[in-house]
C-alpha positions, 0 to 999 in steps of 0.5 A, a space after each residue: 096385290 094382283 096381276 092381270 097379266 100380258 106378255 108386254 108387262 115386265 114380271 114382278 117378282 114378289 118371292 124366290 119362284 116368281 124371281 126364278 122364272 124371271 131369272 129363266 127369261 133373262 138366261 134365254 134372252 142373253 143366250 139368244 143374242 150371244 149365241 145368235 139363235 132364235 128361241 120362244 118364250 113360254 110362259 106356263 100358268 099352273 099346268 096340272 093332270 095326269 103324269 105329273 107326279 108329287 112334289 111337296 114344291 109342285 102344283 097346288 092341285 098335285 099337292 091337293 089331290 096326293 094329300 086327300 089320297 092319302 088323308 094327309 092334311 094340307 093349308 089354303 090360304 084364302 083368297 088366292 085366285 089363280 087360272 088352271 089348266 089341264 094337261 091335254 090343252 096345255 102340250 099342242 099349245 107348247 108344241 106348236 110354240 117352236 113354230 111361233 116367231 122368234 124373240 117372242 112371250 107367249 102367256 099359256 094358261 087356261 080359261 078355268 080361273 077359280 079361287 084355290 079354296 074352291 080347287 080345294 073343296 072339289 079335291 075334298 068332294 072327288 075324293 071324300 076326304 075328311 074335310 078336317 084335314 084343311 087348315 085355312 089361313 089368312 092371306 100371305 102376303 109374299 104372294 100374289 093374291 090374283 094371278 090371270 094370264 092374258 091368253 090372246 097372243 097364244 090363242 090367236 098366234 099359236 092356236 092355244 084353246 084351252 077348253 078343259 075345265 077343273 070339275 073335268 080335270 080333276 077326276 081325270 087326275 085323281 084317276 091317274 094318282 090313284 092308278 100310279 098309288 095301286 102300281 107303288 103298291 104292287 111293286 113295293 114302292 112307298 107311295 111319296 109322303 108328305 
């Protein structure tokens, strides 16, 4: 199962999130008509960098990075494909989206398309974290294997340039956790777990 995906595609919904961003776009096209209001629709692909801060449920590269941090082990389901991007070309692109025309979906994702083993490997290298703390399982297949945003409505539209790659942002967002681990620990805060 993959996905090449541009606004004019109906979203599939193969699990609960992906029906939850679904249900999301629903609310919003019902608001707009029963309100009479404009609105834009933004559709985020795997957003990542400094600030965001663990979630088991978040970002695979927050969940990544926080685990090899902190040496807890963590899965990767082979074969999975997906466009990552960094934090610094995702916010002019949403703040320049309230200026888009009302009524439309905009994909907003970045250019760095990577296998999530490979994003994995790099979080092990950045942080020479023990390998063996990866399990790599089969494909699951209540996902969707390639996920690759079409970009150009963004990009022409919106101005979006998404020129950060992953070997670049990575580092830039270990920096950040293990500046936010020191502050946990000089306050007495218990760094989130696992």
């Amino acid at each position: 199962l993959t996905e090449d995906l541009s606004e004019r595609i109906p979203l599939r919904q193969p699990n609960e999130y992906a029906l939850s961003k679904w249900a999301n776009e629903v609310q919003i096209m019902n608001f707009t008509r029963r309100h009479d209001v404009e609105a834009v629709r933004c559709r985020f692909f795997n957003a990542y960098g400094p600030g965001e801060t663990y979630h088991p449920y978040r970002s695979v590269i927050a969940l990544f990075c926080h685990r090899a941090l902190n040496g807890i082990p963590w899965e990767v389901y082979e074969g999975y494909f997906r466009t990552f991007m960094y934090v610094d070309d995702f916010i002019p692109t949403l703040a320049t989206a309230m200026w888009g025309k009302a009524g439309e979906v905009y994909n907003i994702g970045g250019s760095d398309y990577r296998s999530v083993r490979e994003v994995s490997d790099l979080i092990l290298r950045e942080t020479g974290a023990n390998s063996d703390l990866v399990t790599y399982l089969p494909e699951d297949v209540h996902n969707v294997v390639s996920k690759r945003p079409d970009n150009t409505k963004a990009i022409a539209e919106l101005g979006h340039d998404p020129t950060v790659t992953i070997d670049e942002g990575i580092p830039e967002t270990l920096n950040w956790m293990r500046s936010q681990h020191d502050q946990d620990l000089q306050s007495n805060r218990q760094p989130a777990d696992a």
